[in-house]
VOVEX-852251 format. One record per residue: residue number from 1; x, y, z of N, C-alpha, C in turn; residue in three letters. Coordinates in steps of 0.001 Angstrom, whole numbers, plus 500000, padded with zeros to 6 digits. Atoms other than C-alpha are relative to their C-alpha. Example, Ala and Ser with C-alpha at 12.3 -4.5 7.8 and 13.67 -1.06 7.14 Angstrom:
1  500890  498810  500000  512300  495500  507800  500900  501200  500000  Ala
2  499180  498810  499940  513670  498940  507140  499230  501090  500730  Ser
***
This chain:
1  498660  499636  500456  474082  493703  510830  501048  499332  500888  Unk
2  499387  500531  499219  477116  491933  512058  501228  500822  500088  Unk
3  499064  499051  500229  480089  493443  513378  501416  498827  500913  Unk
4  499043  500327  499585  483493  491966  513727  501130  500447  500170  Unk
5  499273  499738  498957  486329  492928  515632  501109  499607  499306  Unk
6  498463  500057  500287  490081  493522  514955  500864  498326  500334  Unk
7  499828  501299  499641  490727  490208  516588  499847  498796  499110  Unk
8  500381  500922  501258  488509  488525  514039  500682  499644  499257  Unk
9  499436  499577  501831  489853  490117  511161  501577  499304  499790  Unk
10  498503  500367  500053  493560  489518  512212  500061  498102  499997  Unk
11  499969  501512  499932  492642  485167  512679  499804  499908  498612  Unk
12  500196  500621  500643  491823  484955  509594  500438  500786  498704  Unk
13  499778  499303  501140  493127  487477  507014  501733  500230  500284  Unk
14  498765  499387  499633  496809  487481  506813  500927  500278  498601  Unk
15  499065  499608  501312  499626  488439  504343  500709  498867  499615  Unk
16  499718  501594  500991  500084  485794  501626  499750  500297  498483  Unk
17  499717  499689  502143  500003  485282  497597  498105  499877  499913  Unk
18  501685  500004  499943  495884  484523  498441  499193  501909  500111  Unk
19  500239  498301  499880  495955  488850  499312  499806  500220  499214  Unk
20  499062  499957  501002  498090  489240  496661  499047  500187  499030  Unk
21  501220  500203  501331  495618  487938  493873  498584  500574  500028  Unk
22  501310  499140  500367  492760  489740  495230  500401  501164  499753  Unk
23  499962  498638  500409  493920  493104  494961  500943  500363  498805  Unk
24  500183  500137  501448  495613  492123  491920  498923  500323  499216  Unk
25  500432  499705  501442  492659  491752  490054  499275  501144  500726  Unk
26  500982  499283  499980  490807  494616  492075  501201  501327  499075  Unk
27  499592  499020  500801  493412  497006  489989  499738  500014  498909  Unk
28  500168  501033  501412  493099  494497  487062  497924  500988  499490  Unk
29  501617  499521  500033  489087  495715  487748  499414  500913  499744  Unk
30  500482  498474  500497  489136  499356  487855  500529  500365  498591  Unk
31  499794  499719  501529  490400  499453  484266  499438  499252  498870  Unk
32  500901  500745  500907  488565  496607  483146  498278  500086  500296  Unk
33  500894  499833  499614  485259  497450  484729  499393  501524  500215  Unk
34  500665  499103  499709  482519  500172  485173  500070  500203  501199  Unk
35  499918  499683  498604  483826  500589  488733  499817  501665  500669  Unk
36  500356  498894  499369  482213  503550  490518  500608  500038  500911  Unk
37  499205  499212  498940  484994  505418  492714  500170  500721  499844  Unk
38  499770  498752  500189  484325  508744  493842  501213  500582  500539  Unk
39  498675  499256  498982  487007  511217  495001  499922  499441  501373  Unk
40  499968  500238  498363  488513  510663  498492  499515  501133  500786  Unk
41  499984  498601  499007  487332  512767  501145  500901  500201  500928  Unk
42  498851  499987  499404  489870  513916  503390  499688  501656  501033  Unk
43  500266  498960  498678  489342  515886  506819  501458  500170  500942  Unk
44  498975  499693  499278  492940  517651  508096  499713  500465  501776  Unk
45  500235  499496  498045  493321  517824  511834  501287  500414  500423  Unk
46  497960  499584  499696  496824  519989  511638  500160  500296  501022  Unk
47  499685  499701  498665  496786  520806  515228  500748  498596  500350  Unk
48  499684  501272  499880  497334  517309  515418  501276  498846  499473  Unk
49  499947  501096  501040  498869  515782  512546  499647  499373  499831  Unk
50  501043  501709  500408  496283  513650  511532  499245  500376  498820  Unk
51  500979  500095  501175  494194  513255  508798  499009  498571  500071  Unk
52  501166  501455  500084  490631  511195  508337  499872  500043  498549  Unk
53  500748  500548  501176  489727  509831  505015  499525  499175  499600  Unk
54  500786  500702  500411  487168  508524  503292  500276  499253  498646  Unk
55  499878  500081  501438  487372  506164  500338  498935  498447  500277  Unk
56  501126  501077  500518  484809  503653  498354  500290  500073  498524  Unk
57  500170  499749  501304  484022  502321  495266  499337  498279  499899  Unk
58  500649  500615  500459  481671  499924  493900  500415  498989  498516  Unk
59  499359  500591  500884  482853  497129  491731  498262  499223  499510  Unk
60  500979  500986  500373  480067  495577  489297  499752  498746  500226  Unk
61  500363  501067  499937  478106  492503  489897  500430  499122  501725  Unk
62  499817  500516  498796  479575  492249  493456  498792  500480  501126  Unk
63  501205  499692  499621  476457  492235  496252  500693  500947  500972  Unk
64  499586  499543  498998  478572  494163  498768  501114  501227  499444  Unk
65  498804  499482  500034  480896  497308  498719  500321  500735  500965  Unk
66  499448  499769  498937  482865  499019  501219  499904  501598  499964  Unk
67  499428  498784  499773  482960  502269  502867  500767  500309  500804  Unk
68  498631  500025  499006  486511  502950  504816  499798  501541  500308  Unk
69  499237  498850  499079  487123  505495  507068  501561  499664  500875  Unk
70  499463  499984  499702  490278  505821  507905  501511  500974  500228  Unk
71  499013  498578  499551  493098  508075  509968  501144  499466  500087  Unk
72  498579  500020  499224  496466  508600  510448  500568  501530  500410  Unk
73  499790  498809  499024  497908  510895  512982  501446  499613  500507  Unk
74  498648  500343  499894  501726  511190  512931  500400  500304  501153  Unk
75  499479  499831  498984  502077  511879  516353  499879  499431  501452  Unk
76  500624  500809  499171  500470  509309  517730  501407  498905  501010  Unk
77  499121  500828  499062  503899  507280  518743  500695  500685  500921  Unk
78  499874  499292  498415  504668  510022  521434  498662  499434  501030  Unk
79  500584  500868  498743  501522  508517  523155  499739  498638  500122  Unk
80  500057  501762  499782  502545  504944  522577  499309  499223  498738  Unk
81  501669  500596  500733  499654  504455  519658  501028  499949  498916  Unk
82  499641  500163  501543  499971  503482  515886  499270  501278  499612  Unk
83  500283  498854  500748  499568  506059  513627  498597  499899  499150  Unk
84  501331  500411  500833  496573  504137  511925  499211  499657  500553  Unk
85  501279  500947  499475  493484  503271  512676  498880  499792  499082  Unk
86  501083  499736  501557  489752  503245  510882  499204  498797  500000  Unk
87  501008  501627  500241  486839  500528  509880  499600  500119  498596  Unk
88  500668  500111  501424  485045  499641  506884  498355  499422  500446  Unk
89  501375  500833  500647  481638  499052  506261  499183  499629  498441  Unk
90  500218  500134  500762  480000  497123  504021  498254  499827  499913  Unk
91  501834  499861  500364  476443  497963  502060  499633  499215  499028  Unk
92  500287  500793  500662  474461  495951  500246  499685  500848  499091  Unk
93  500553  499398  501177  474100  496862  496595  498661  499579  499396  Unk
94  500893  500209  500003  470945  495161  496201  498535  500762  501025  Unk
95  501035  499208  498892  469123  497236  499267  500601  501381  500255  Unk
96  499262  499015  499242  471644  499597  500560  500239  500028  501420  Unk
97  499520  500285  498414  471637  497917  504026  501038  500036  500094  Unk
98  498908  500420  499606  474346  498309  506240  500283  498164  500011  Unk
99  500131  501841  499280  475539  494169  506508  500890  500034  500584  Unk
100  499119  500017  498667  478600  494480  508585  500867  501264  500022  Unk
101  499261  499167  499362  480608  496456  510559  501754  499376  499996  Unk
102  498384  500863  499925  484937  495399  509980  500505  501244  500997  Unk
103  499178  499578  498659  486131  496785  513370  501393  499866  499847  Unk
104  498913  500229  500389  489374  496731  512007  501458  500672  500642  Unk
105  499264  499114  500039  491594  499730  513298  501002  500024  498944  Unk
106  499172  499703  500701  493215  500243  510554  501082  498794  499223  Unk
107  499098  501200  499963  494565  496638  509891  499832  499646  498320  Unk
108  500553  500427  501067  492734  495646  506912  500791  501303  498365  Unk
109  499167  498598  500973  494364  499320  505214  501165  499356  499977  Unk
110  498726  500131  499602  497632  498276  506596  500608  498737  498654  Unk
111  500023  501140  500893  497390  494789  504521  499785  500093  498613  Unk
112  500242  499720  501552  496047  496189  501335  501226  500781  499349  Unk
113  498980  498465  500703  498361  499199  500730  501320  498805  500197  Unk
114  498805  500642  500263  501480  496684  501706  500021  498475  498632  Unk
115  500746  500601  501271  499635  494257  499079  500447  500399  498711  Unk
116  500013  498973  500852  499466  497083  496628  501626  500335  499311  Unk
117  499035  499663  500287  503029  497622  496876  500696  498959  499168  Unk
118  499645  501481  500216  504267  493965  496499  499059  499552  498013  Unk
119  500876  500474  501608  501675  493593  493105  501087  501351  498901  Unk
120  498781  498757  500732  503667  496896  491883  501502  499383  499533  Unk
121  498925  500739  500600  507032  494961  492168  499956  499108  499189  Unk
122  499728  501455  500945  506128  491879  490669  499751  500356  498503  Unk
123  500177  499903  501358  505156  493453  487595  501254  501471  499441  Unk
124  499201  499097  500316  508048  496575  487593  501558  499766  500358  Unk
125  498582  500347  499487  511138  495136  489284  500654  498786  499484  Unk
126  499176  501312  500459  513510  492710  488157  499773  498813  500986  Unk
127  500437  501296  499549  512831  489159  488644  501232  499700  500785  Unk
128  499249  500784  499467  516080  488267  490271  500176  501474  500994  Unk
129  499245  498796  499123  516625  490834  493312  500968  499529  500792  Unk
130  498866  500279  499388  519367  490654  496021  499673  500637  501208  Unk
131  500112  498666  498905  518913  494103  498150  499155  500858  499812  Unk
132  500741  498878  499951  516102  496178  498653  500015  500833  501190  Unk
133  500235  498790  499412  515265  499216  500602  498921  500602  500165  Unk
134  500903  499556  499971  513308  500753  502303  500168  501497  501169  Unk
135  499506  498606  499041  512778  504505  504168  498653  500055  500865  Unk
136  500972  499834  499395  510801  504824  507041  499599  498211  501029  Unk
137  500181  500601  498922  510212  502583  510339  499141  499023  501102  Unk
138  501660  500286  499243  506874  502183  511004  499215  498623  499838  Unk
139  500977  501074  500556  504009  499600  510958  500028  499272  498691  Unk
140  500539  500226  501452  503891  499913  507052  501429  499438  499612  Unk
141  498585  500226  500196  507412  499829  506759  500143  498383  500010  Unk
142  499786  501434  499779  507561  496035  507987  498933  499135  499004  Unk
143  501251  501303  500878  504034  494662  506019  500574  500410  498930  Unk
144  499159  500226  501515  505937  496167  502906  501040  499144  499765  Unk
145  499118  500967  500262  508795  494379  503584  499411  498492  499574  Unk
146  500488  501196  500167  506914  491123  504123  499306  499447  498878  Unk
147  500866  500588  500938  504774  491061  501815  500594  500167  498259  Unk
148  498781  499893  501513  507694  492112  498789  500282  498431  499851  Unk
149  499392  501244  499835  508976  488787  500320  499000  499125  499219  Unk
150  501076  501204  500886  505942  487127  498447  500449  499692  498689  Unk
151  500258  500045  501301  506747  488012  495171  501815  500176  499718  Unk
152  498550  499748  500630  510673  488823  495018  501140  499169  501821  Unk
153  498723  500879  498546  513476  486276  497307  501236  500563  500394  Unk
154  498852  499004  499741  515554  489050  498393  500322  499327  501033  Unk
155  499241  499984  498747  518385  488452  501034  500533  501180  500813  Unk
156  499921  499145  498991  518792  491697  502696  499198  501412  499504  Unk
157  500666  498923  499934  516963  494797  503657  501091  501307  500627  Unk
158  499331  498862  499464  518684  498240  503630  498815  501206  500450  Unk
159  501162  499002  499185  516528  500611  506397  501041  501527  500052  Unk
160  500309  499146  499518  516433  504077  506799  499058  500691  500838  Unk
161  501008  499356  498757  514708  506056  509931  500764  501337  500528  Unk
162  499361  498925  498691  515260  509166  511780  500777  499387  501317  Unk
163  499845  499912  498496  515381  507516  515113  500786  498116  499795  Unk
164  498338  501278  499980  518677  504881  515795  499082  499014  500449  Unk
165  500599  500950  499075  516487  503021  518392  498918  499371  498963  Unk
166  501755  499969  500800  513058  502830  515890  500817  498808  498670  Unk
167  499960  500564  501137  515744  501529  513416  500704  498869  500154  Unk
168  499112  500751  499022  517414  499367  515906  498775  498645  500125  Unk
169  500630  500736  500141  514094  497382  516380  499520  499393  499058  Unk
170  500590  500569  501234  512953  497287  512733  501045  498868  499814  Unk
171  499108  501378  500325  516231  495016  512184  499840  499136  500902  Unk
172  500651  501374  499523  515417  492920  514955  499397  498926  499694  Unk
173  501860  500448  500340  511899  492230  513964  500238  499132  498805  Unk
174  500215  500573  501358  512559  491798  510575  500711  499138  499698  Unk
175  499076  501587  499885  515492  489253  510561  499332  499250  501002  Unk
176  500617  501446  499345  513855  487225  512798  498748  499359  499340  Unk
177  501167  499746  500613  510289  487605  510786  500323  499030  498817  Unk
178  500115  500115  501109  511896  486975  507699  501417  498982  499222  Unk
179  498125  499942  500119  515354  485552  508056  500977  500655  499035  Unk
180  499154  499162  501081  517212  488289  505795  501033  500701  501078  Unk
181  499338  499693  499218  519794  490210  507038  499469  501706  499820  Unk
182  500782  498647  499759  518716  494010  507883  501482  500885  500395  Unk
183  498968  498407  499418  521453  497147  507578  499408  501203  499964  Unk
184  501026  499041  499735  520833  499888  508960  501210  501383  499191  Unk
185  499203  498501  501414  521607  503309  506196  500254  500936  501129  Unk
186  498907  498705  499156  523563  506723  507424  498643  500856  499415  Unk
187  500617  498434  500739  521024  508783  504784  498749  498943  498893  Unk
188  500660  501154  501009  518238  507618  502520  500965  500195  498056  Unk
189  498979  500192  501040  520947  508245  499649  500567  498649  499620  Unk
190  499463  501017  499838  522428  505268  500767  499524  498614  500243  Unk
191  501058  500878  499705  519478  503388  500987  499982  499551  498386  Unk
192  500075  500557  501620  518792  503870  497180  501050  499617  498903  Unk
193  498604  500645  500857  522542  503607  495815  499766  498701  499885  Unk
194  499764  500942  499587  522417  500157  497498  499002  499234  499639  Unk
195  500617  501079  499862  519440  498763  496716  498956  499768  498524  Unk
196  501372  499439  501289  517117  497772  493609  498903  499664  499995  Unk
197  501487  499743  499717  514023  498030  495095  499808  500831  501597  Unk
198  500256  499103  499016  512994  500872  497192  498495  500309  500356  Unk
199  501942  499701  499614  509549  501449  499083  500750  501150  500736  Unk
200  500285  498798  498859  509039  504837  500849  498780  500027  500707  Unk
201  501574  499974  499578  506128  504894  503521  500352  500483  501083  Unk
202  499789  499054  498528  506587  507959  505821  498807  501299  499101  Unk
203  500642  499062  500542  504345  510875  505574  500767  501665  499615  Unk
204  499873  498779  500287  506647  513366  504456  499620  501223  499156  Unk
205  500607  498895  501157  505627  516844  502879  501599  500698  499474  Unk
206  498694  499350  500863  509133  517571  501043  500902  498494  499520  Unk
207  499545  500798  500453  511086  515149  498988  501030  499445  500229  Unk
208  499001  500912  499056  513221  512369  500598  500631  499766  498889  Unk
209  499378  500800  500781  514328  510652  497079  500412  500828  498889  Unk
210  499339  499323  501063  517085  512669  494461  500124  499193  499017  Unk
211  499258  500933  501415  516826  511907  490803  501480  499846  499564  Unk
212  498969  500885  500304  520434  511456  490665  500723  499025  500854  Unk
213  499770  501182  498771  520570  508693  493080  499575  498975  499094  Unk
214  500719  501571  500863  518736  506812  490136  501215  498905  499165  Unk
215  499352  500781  500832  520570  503972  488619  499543  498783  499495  Unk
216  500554  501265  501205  520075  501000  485932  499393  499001  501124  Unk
217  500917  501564  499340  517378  498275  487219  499595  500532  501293  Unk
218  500653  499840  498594  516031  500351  490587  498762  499630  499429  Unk
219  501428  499706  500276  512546  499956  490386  499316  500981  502017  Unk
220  500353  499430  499115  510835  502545  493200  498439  499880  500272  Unk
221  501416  499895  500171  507604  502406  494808  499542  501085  501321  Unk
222  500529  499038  499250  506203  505373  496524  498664  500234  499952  Unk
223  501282  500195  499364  503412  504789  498820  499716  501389  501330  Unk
224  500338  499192  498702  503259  507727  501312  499306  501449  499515  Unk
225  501009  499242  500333  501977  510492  499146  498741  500021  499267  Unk
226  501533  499722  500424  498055  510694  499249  499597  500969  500195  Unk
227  500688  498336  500301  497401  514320  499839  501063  500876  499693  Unk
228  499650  499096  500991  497978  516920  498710  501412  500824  500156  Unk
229  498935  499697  499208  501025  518274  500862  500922  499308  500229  Unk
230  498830  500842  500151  502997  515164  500882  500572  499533  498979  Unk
231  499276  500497  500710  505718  514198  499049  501499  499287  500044  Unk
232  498397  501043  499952  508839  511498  498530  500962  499905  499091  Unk
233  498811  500405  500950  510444  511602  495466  499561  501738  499491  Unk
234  500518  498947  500827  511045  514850  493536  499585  499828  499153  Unk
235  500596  499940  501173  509483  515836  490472  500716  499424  498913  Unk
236  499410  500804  500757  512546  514538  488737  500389  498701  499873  Unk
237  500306  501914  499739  512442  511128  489521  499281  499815  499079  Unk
238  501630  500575  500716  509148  510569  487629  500837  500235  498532  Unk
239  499325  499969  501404  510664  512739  484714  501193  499323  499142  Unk
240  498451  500554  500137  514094  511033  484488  499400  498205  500197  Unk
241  500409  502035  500522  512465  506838  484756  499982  499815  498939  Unk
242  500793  500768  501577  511711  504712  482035  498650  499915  499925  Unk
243  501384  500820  499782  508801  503764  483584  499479  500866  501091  Unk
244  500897  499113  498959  506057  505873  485335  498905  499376  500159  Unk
245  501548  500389  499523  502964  504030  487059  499413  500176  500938  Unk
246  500939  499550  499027  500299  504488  489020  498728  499416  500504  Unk
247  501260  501093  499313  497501  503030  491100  499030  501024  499236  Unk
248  501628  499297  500342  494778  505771  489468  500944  501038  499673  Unk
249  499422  498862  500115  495871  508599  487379  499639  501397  500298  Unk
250  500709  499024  499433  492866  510515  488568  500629  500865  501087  Unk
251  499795  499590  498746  493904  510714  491818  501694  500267  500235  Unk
252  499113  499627  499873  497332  511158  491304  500410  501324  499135  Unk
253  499560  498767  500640  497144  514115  489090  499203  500973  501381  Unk
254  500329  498800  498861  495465  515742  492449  500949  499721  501357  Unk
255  499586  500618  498496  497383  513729  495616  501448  499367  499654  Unk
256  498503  500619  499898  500523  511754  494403  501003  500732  499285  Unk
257  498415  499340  500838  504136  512267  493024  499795  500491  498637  Unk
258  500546  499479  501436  502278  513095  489576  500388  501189  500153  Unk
259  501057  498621  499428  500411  516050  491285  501906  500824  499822  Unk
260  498684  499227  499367  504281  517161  492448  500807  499965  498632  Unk
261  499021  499768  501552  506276  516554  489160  499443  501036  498968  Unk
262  500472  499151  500934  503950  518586  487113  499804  501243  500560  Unk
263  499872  498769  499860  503854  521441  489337  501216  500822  500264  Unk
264  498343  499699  499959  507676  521399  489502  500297  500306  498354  Unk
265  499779  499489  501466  507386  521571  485632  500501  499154  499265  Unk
266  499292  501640  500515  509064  518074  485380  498871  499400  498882  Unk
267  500922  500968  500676  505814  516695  483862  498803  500897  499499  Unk
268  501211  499565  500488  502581  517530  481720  498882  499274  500302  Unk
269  501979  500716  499416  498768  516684  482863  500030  499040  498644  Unk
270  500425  500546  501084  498653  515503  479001  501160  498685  499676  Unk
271  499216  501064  500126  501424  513419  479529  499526  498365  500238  Unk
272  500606  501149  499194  500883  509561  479303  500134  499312  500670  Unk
273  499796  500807  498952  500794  507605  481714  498812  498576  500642  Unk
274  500937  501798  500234  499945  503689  482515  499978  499778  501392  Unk
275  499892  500625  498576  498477  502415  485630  499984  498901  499952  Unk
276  499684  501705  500042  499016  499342  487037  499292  499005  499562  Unk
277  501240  500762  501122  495707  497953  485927  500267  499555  498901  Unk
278  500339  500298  501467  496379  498055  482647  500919  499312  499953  Unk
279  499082  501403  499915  499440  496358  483114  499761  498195  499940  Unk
280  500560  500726  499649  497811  493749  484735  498898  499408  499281  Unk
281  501145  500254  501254  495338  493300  482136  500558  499961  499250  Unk
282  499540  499804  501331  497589  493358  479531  499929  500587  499068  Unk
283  500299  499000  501657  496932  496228  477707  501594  500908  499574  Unk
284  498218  499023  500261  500620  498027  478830  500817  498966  500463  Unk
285  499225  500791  499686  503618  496598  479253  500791  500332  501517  Unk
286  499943  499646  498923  505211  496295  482608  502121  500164  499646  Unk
287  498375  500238  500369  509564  495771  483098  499879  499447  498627  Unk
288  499922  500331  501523  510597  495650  479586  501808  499384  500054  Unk
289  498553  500710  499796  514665  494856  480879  500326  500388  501055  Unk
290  499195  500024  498208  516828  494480  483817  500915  502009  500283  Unk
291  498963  499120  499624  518278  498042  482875  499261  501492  500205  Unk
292  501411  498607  499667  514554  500280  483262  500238  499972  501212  Unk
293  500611  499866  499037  514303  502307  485860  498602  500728  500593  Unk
294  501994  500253  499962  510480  501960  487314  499618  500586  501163  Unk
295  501014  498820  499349  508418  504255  489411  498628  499397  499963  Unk
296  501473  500375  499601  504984  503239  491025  499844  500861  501118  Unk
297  500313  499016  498508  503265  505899  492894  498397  499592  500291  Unk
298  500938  500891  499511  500693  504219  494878  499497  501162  500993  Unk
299  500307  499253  498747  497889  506666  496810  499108  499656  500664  Unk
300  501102  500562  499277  495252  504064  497772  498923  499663  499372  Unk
301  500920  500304  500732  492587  503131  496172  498220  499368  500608  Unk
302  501233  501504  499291  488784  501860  497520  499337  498966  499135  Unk
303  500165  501226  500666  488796  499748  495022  500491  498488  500785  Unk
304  499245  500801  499360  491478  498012  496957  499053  499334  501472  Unk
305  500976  499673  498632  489125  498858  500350  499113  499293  499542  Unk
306  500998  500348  500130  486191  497331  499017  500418  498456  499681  Unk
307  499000  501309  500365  488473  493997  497591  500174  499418  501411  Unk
308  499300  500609  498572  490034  493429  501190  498717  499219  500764  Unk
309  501160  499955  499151  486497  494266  502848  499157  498498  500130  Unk
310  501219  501156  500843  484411  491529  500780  500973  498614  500499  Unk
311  499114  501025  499854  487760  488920  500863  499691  500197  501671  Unk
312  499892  500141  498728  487469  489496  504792  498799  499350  500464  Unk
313  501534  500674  499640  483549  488893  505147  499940  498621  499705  Unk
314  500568  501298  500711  483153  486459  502842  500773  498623  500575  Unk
315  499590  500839  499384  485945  484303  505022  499463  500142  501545  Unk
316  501088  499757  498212  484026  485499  508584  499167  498938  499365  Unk
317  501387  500700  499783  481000  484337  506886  500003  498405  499976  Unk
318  499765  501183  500556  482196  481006  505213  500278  499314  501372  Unk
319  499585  501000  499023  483543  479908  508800  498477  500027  500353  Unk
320  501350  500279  499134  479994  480564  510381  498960  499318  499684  Unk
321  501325  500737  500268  477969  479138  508025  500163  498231  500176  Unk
322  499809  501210  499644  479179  475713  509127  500474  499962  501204  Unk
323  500793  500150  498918  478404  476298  512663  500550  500193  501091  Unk
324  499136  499576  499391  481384  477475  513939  500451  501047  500336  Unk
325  500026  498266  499721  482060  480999  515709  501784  500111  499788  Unk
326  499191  499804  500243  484967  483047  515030  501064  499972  501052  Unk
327  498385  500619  499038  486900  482152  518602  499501  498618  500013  Unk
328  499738  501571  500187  486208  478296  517528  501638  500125  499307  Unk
329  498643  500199  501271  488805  479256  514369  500828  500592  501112  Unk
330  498560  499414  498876  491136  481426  517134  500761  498541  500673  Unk
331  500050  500805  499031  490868  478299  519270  501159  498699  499202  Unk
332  499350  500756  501014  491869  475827  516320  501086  500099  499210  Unk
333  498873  499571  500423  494485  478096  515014  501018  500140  500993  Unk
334  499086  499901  498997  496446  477906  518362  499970  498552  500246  Unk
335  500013  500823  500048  496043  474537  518609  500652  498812  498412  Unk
***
């Protein structure tokens, strides 16, 4: 079994339109395919704020699929740490051997889910943007930005954060990262007036985003509620769009903004609703005009996990099998 290292993973897997298209079609997959993904498991550590979870899922005809473990523990930047961490392994579907170990902390998540978000816009947001938005500070906060930048040529980012300083560095980072210009919001009100495209990726459990903040051509994508206790947008958001989608409706009638609109009374279980897959496959339609406003509630997927996993190996392996170790490529990529 081989096991590679966060180090690895980060030389050779980075955020680009090459991501992009894999976890494209792994959404494209779970609606077009017999893809076996069971429920997530999910182990609370509330003393803590943390949470571990498990997610997998088996895509046909591929020899490998992934099993992720992975945490986040919101209180981890009082002792300096990221809030994420976690690995993947991958088993062979032909034996059930372990074949590697992705030592990842949490990197390989980090890349998919900001992936995830970015495939959401390109098919729900208006093709010409200007100003987007985003709430929340963190790690995720920045690979969403970046990786929006793939698919939509926005010139400025409007931030929201609790903390002045937290929101003081994100504009740094990110104008220099990205050359856009970065303002920093009073309220996340003023985040979504201003902007027409909004990501949320904080773990709150009460709702940051008011349906009458909505106006013609936002498109929203809310990525921070996966269990069952968190939530970002109210229930009227969802009810009040044009457009309601979703990475899995399974899992969002138990864990995402679904779960929360229908027990607010905003929404019905029998109600329909199109995930992005099918989009992506062409069975639903995605932006229909510049004047829908679009909703994507994104809670993870190991479809996605098992997509990243395989795209990560299969470039480990491809360097080695022509005779070269993975600090040759470090060596060659600094050079």
């Amino acid at each position: 079994m081989k096991i590679f290292t966060e180090s690895d993973i980060r030389s050779f897997i980075k955020l680009n339109k090459e991501v992009i298209h894999i976890i494209e079609d792994a959404f494209k997959q779970l609606v077009t395919k017999q893809v076996m993904m069971p429920p997530i498991m999910r182990i609370d550590v509330k003393e803590n704020n943390g949470e571990v979870d498990v997610k997998s899922a088996y895509i046909p005809d591929k020899d490998l699929f992934a099993i992720k473990v992975s945490s986040g523990f919101f209180n981890n930047n009082q002792l300096g740490l990221p809030s994420a961490n976690g690995f993947m392994m991958l088993i062979s579907t032909k034996t059930g051997e372990p074949k590697a170990f992705l030592l990842d902390n949490g990197y390989l998540t980090e890349i998919r889910t900001a992936v995830a978000g970015a495939v959401a816009a390109k098919y729900l947001a208006k093709d010409a943007v200007t100003t987007v938005g985003v709430i929340g500070t963190g790690a995720q906060a920045r690979y969403q930005m970046t990786a929006l930048k793939l698919v939509r040529d926005y010139k400025e980012i409007r931030v929201y954060g609790r903390s002045e300083s937290k929101v003081q560095k994100f504009k740094e980072e990110m104008e220099a990262a990205l050359n856009i210009t970065v303002i920093p919001a009073s309220s996340p009100e003023a985040v979504v007036k201003a902007s027409e495209i909004v990501v949320t990726t904080t773990p709150s459990k009460s709702p940051i985003i008011k349906s009458e903040w909505l106006h013609p051509g936002l498109h929203i994508t809310a990525m921070g509620s996966d269990a069952e206790d968190k939530q970002e947008l109210e229930g009227a958001v969802i009810a009040n769009s044009d457009r309601y989608v979703c990475d899995s409706k399974a899992q969002c009638l138990c864990l995402g903004e679904l779960h929360h609109a229908i027990k607010e009374g905003k929404m019905n279980q029998e109600d329909s609703v199109t995930e992005l897959g099918e989009i992506i496959a062409g069975a639903a339609p995605g932006r229909i005009n510049d004047h829908e406003v679009t909703v994507c509630d994104l809670t993870g997927t190991g479809v996605q996990d098992t997509a990243i996993a395989l795209h990560a190996y299969q470039q480990l392996e491809a360097f080695e099998t022509i005779g070269l170790t993975v600090e040759n490529h470090k060596q060659l990529t600094v050079m």
